[in-house]
C-alpha positions in Angstrom: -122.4 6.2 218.9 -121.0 8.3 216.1 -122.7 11.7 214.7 -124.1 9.3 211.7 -127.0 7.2 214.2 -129.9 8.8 214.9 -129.7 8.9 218.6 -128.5 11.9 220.4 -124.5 11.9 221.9 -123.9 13.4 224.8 -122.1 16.6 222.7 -125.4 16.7 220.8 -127.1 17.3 223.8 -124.9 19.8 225.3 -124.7 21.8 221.7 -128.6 21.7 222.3 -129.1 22.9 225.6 -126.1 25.9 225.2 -128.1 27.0 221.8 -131.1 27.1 223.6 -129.5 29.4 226.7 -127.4 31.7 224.2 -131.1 31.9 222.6 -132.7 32.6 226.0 -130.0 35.1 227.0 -130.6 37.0 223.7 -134.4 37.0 223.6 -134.5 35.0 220.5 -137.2 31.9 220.9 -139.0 30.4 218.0 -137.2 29.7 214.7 -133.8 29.6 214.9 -131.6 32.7 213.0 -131.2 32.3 209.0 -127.4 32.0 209.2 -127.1 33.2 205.9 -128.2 36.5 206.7 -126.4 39.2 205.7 -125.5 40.2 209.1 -125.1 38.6 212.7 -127.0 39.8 215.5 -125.2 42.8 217.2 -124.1 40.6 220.2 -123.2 37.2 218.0 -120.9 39.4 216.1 -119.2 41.1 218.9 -118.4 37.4 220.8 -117.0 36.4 217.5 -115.0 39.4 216.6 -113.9 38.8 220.1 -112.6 35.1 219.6 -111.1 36.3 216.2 -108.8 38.8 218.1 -107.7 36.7 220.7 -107.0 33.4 218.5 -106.1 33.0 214.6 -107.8 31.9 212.2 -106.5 29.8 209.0 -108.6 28.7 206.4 -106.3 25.6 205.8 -107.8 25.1 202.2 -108.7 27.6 199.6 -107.8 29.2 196.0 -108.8 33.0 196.6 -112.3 33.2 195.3 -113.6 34.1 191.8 -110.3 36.5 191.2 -108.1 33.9 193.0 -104.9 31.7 192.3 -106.8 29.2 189.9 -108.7 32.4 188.1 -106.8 34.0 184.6 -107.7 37.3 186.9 -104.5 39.2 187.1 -103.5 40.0 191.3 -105.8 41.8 192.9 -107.0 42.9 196.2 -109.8 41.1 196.3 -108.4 38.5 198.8 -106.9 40.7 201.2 -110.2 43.1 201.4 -112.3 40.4 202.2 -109.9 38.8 204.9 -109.5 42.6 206.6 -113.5 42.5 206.3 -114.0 39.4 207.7 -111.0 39.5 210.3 -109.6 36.5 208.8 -105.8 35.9 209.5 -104.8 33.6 207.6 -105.1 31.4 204.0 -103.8 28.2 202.4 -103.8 29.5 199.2 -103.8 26.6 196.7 -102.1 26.5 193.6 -103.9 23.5 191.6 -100.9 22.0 188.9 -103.3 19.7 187.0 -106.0 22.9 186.2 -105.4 23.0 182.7 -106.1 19.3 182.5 -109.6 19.6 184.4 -113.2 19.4 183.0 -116.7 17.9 183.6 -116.8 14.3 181.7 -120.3 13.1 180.3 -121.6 12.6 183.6 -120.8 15.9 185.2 -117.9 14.8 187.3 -114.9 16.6 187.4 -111.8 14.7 186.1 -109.0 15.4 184.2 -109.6 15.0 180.6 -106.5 14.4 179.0 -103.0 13.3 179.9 -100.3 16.0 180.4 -97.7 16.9 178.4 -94.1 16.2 180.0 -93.6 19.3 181.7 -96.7 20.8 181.6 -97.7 20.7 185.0 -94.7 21.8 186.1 -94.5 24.7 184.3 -98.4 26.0 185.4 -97.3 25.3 188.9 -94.2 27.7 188.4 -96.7 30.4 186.9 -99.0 30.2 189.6 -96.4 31.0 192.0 -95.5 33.6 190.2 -99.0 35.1 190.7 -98.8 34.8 194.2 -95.4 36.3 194.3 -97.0 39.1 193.0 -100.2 39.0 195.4 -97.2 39.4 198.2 -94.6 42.1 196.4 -97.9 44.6 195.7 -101.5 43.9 197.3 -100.8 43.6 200.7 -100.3 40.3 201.6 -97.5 38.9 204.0 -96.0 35.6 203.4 -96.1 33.1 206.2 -92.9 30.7 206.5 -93.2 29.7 209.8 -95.1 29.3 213.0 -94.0 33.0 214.5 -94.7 34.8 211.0 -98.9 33.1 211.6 -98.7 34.7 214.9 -97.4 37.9 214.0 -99.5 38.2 211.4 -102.6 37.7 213.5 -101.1 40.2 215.9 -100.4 42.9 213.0 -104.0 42.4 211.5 -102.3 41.9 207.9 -103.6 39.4 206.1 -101.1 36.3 205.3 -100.8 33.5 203.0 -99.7 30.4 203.5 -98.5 29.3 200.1 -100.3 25.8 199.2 -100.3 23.4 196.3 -103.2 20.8 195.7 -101.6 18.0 194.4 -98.2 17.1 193.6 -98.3 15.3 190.0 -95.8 18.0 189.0 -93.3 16.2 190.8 -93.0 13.7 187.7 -90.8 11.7 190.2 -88.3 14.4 189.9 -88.1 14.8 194.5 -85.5 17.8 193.6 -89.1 19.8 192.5 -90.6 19.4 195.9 -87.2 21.3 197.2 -88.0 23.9 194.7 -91.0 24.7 195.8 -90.1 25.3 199.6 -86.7 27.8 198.7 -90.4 29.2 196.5 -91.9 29.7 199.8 -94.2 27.2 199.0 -94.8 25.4 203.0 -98.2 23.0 202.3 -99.2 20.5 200.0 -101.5 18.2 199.0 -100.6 14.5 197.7 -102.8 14.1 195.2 -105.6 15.8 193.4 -107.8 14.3 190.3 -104.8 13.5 188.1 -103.1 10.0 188.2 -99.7 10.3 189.8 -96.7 7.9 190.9 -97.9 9.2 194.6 -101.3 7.2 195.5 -104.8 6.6 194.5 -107.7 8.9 194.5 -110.9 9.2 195.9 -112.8 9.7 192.6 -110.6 7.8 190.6 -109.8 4.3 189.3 -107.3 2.4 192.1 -104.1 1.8 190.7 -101.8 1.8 193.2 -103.7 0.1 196.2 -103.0 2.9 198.1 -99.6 4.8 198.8 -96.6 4.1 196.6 -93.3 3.5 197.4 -92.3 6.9 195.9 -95.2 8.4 197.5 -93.7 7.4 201.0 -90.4 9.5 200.0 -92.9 12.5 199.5 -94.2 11.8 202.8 -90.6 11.7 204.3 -89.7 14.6 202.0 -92.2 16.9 203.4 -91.3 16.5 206.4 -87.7 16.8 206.6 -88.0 19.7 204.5 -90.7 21.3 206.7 -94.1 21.3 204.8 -97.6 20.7 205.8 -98.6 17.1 204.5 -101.9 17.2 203.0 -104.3 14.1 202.5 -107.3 15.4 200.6 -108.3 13.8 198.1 -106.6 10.3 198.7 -108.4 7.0 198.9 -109.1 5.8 202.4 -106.2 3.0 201.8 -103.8 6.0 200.6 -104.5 7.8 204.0 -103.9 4.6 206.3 -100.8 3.8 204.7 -99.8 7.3 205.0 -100.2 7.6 208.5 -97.9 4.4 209.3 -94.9 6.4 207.1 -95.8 9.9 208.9 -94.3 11.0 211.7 -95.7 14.5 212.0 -99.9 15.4 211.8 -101.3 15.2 208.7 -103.6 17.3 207.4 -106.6 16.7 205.1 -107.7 19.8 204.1 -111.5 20.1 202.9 -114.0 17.2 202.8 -117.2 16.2 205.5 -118.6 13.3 207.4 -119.7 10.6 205.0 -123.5 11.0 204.4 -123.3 14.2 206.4 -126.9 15.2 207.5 -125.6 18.8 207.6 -124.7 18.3 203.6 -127.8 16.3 202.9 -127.6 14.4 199.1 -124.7 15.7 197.4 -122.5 15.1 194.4 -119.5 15.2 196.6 -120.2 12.2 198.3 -117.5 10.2 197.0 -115.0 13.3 198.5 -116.5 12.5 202.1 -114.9 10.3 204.4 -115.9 7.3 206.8 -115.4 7.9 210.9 -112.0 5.1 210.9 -110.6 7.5 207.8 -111.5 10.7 209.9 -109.7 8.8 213.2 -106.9 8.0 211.3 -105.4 11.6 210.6 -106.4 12.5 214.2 -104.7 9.8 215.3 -101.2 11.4 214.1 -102.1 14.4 216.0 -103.3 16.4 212.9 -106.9 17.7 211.7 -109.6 17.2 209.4 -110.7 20.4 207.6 -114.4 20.7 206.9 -115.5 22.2 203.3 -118.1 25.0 203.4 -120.7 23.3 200.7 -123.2 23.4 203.1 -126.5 25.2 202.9 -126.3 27.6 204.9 -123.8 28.8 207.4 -125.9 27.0 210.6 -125.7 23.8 208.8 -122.2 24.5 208.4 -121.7 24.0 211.8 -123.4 21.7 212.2 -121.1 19.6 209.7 -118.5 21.1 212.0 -120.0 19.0 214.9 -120.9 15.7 212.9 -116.6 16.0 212.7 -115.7 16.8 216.2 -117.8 13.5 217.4 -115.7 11.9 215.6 -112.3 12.7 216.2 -112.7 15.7 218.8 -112.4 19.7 218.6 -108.5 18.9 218.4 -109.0 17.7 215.3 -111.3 19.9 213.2 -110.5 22.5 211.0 -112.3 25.3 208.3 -111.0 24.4 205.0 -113.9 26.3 203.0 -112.5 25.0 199.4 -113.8 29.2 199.0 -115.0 30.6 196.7 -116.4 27.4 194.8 -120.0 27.5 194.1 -122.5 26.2 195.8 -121.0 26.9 198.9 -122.1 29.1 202.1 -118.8 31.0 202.4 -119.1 33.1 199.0 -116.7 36.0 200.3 -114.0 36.6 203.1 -116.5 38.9 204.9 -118.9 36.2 206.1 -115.6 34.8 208.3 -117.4 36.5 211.5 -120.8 35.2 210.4 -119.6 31.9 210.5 -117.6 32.5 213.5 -120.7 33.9 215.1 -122.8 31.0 213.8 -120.7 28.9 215.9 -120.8 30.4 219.1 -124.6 31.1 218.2 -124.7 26.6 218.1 -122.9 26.1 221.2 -118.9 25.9 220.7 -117.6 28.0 223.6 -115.1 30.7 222.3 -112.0 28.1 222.9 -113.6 25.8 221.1 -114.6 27.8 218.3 -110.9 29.1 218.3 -109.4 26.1 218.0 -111.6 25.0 215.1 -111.0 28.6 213.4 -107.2 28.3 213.3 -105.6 26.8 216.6 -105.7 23.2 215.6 -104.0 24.7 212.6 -101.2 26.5 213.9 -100.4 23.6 216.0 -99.7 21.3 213.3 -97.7 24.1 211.4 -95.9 25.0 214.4 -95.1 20.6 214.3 -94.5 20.1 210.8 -92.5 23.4 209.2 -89.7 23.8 212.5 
């Protein structure tokens, strides 16, 4: 049975009975902990400052909070204060090329509102780089190119960026731009976002393509020849499958839930969920699926976090947060041990909760950028 019937699995029950012992052990019976507080308990914090020094942690999908990438807010320190706070060792930091097209239509949904000029996604991607160029050369930020530079990173406590772009309709089906961007430093991306492109079909958009295109299989081959992550968020179901039988590294897709997640409850972002076979399908290349944070508080967050893993395992689950995008229960790099602790605190042992927190990560990296 998967996480969406209303029996109990067999993980349910064991994520059950370990609560109830870590409660037990800690003296805490009766309602379970707000984890929204602004605090852990002593102990919960120590286990998970514990798990962050002995394994990284990547958020493997986010755009810096309210002073980040896809803000007009000049570099800052923002970012790098909160990871230090939070003892967060890594980020995907987004770029997004089809921002200035992007807006609410009549019925609240975000879309982009206008075609783009020739050129004129290109040329915000190139800016945003520039930004994080900056972020790198004077607020203390290390660039991460490969596998080895994650680890040292972790090791050094310095807070790294893994340079990310969501969505590729730049590429204007000039393949020579996707070159650019790695000699930028640029080492993950993201197919498609909520433009139209000549790479596949959308989740919240009209199908046109039936899926992946022909060019959009050269991306695929692109990326990994020339050593990026290949991310899937935000493509149709049909985009995904076809993607996998061109692939042959793990894909990644980045920041979504279980479809008619529980944890979530009604949501807006249901059409950005995905079904249990679409969820399979990127495990099945040996990559992850990373879980959003628009949850409503940082418990139910992991519980979203198990409605994944039984689906496609705790190999195959990752913390994309999507941070700092409002509603959401990760408002600021601080709360990293919080949610950290709230998963130990709902039963992942502290490999587990490593693996979720950045191993499954760096094992795809390690796969797709050599």
């Amino acid at each position: 049975m998967d996480c969406c019937g209303h029996g109990l699995t067999r993980r349910h029950w064991m994520w059950g009975t370990a609560a109830t012992s870590i409660g037990a052990m800690l003296g805490e019976w009766g309602e379970p902990r707000a984890a929204t507080a602004a605090t852990p308990a002593p102990d919960d914090a120590a286990a998970a400052r514990d798990v962050l020094a002995k394994f990284i942690s990547v958020d493997v999908h986010t755009h810096g909070g309210t002073t980040g990438i896809v803000s007009m807010a000049p570099p800052n320190d923002d970012l790098p204060n909160g990871m230090r706070a939070g003892s967060l060792a890594a980020v995907c930091l987004a770029d997004v090329p089809d921002g200035p097209l992007l807006g609410r239509n009549a019925a609240g949904v975000l879309t982009a509102l206008r075609p783009a000029q020739p050129g004129e996604l290109y040329r915000h991607h190139l800016e945003r780089l520039s930004w994080v160029d900056e972020m790198v050369a004077k607020h203390g930020l290390r660039r991460v190119f490969t596998a080895a530079d994650l680890e040292a990173a972790h090791a050094a406590r310095q807070p790294a960026i893994v340079a990310d772009v969501e969505g590729l309709d730049f590429l204007e089906l000039k393949l020579e731009r996707l070159e650019d961007a790695h000699q930028r430093g640029v080492r993950h991306v993201q197919l498609v976002h909520y433009t139209p492109n000549d790479i596949g079909d959308f989740q919240t958009g009209a199908v046109t393509h039936n899926g992946l295109t022909p060019f959009g299989a050269e991306v695929i081959q692109a990326c990994h020849r020339l050593g990026f992550v290949c991310d899937v968020a935000h493509a149709t179901e049909d985009t995904v499958k076809q993607a996998t039988k061109v692939a042959t590294k793990p894909l990644l897709l980045s920041h979504t839930a279980l479809l008619n997640s529980r944890a979530m409850g009604p949501t807006p972002l249901k059409g950005r969920q995905i079904t249990p076979d679409h969820a399979r399908a990127i495990a099945e290349t040996g990559g992850s699926v990373g879980i959003w944070h628009f949850f409503p508080s940082l418990d139910r967050y992991v519980d979203g976090l198990k409605e994944m893993v039984d689906v496609v395992g705790v190999d195959h689950v990752s913390i994309g947060t999507d941070q700092q995008v409002a509603p959401g229960s990760v408002q600021n790099y601080a709360q990293w041990v919080q949610l950290v602790a709230a998963m130990l605190h709902g039963g992942f042992t502290p490999e587990e909760a490593g693996k979720i927190a950045g191993g499954n990560y760096l094992r795809i990296f390690r796969t797709a950028v050599a």
